[in-house]
C-alpha positions as CSV (number, residue, x, y, z in Angstrom):
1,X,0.0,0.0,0.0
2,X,1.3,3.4,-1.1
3,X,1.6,6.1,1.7
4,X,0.9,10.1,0.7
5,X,1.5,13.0,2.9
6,X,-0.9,15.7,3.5
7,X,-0.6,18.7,0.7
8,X,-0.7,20.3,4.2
9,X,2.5,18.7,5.6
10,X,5.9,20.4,5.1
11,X,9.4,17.8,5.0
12,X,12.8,18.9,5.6
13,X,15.8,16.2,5.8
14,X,18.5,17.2,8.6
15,X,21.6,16.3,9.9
16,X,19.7,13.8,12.0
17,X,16.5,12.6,9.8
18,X,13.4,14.5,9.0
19,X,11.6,16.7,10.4
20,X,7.8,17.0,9.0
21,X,5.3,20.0,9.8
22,X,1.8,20.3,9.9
23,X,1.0,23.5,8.6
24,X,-2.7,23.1,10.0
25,X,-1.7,23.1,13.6
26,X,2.4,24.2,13.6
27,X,3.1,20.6,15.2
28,X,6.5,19.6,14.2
29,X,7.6,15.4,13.7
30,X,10.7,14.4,13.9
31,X,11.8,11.6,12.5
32,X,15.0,9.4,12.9
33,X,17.4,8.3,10.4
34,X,15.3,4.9,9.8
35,X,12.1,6.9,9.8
36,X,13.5,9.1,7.3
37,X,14.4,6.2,4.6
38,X,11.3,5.1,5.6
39,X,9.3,8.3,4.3
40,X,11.7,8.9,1.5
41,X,11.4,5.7,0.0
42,X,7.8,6.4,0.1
43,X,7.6,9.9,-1.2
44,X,9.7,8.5,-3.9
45,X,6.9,6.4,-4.8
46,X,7.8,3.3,-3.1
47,X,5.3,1.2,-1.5
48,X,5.4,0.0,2.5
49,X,7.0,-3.4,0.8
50,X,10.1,-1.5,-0.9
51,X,10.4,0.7,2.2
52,X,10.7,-2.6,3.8
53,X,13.4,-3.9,1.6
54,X,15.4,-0.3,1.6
55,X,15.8,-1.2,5.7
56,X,16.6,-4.5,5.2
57,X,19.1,-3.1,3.3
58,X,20.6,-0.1,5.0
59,X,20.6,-1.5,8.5
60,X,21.2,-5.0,10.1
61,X,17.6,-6.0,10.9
62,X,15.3,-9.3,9.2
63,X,12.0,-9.0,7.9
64,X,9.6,-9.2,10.0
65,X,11.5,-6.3,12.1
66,X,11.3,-3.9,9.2
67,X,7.9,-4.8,8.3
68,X,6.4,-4.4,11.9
69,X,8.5,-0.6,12.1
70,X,7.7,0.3,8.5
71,X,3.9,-0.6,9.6
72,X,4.1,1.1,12.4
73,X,5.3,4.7,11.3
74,X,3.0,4.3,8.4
75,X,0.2,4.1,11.1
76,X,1.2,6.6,13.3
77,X,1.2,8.9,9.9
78,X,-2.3,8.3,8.9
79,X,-3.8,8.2,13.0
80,X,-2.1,11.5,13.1
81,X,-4.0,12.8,9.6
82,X,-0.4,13.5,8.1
83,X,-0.9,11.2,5.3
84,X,-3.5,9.1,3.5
């Protein structure tokens, strides 16, 4: 399942991940390096399954690891309204 932001929502990449901003309420997100291959891979157009695979790859971490935090972010961001 594809993952889009909010036109609302505002991403910047840092020195230490992302940092996303909801320009409805000024609430700020920050998120962590594997939180932020996690959103780019899906702004890029990837789905949760290649954001799954890009962690697999990046970081020492199996399957169902990467699947349960890629699921989990991807929750938080639609529970929150910052994506659809």
């Amino acid at each position: 399942m594809t993952v889009r932001l909010s036109t609302d929502i505002c991403t910047t990449e840092t020195t230490y991940g992302t940092v996303l901003l909801d320009q409805r309420n000024g609430e700020y997100w920050e998120l962590n390096p594997t939180g932020t291959l996690v959103i780019r891979t899906l702004l890029e157009g990837g789905d949760e399954e290649d954001a799954v695979d890009a962690l697999m790859a990046e970081f020492d971490i199996d399957r169902s690891q990467a699947a349960r935090d890629v699921g989990a972010l991807t929750e938080q961001l639609r529970a929150s309204g910052l994506a659809a």
